[in-house]
C-alpha positions as CSV (number, residue, x, y, z in Angstrom):
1,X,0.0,0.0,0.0
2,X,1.4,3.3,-1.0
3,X,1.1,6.5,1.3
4,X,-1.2,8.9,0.2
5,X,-0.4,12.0,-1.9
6,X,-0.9,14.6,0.8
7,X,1.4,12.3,2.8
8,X,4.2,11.9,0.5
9,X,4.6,15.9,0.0
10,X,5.1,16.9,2.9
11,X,8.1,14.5,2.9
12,X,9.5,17.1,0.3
13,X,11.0,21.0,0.9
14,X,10.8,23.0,-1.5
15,X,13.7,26.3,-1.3
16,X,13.4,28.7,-3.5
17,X,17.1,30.6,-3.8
18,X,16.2,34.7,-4.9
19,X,17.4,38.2,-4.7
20,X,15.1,41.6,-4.6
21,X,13.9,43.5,-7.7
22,X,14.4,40.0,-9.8
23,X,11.2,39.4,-12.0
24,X,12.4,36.0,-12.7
25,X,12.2,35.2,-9.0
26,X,8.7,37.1,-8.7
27,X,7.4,34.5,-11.8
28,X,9.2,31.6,-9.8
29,X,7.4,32.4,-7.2
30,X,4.0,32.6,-7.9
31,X,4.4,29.3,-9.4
32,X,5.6,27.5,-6.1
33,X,2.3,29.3,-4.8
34,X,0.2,27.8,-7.4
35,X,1.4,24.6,-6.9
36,X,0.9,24.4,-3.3
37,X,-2.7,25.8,-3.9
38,X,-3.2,22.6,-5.6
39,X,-2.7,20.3,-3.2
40,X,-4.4,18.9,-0.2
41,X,-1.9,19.6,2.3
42,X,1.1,22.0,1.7
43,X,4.8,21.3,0.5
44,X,6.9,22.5,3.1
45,X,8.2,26.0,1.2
46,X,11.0,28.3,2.0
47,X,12.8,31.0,0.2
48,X,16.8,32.4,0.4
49,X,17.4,35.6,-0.9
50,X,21.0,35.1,-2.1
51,X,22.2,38.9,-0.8
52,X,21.5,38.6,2.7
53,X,24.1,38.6,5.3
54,X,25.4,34.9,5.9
55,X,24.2,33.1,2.6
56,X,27.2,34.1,0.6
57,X,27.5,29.8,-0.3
58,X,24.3,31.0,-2.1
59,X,25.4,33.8,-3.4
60,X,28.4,32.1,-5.0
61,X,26.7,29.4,-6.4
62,X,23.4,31.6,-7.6
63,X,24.6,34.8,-8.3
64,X,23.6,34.8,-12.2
65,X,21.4,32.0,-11.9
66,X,18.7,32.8,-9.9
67,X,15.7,32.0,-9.8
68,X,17.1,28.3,-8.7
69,X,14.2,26.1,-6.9
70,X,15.8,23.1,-4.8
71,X,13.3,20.4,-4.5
72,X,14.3,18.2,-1.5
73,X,13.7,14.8,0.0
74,X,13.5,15.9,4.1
75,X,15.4,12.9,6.0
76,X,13.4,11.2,8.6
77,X,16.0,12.1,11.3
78,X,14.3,14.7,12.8
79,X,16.5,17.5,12.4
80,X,15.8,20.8,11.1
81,X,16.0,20.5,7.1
82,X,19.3,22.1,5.6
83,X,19.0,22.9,1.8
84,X,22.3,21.4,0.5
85,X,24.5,22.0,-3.1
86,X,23.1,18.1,-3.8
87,X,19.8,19.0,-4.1
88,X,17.6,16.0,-5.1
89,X,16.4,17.8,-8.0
90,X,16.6,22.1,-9.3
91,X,15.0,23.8,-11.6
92,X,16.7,27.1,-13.1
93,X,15.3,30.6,-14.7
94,X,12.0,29.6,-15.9
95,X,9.5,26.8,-15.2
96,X,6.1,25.9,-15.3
97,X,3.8,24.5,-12.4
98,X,3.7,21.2,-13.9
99,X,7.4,21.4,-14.0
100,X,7.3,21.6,-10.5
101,X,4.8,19.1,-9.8
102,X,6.8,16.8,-12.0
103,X,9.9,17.5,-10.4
104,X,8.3,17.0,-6.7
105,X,6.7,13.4,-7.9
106,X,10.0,12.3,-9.1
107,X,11.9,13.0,-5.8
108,X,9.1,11.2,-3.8
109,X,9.1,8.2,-5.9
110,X,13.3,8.2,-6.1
111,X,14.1,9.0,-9.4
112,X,15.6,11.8,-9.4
């Protein structure tokens, strides 16, 4: 018997890596906030704008890159989720909610 749907996301984090006055970022996210509107229970979302004090690993991997959205298996360790360089599976510049939901199916099922 497989989990349910609902159940399965919220084994997933999605990080969204940004900076201000970026209208790629603005598109990015208002896609992540579609997608979440579609399902029953929330993916765990959280954003990093790459110019803030003390996320200069960010800002050296994302600086002409963003927006970059990290879509994350969280471990079932317990600990507080750390978005990581490895990222199970990204998706650069421009995407599409069914990118997304693609991308987040994929991680759950492994195949990423």
């Amino acid at each position: 018997m497989r989990p349910s749907l609902a159940l399965q996301l919220s084994k997933v984090q999605l990080t969204l890596f940004t900076r201000a006055t970026c209208g790629l970022c603005d598109v990015a996210k208002s896609r992540v906030v579609e997608f979440n509107k579609k399902q029953s229970e929330p993916v765990k979302y959280s954003e990093v704008d790459i110019m803030e004090p003390g996320h200069q690993k960010w800002k050296d991997a994302y600086d002409f890159d963003v927006p970059v959205l990290h879509i994350d298996r969280i471990p079932e360790t317990g600990k507080d989720f750390e978005p990581s360089l490895d990222a199970a599976c990204k998706l650069m510049h421009r995407f599409t909610v069914e990118e997304v939901d693609k991308a987040v199916r994929q991680v759950e099922d492994g195949s990423s």
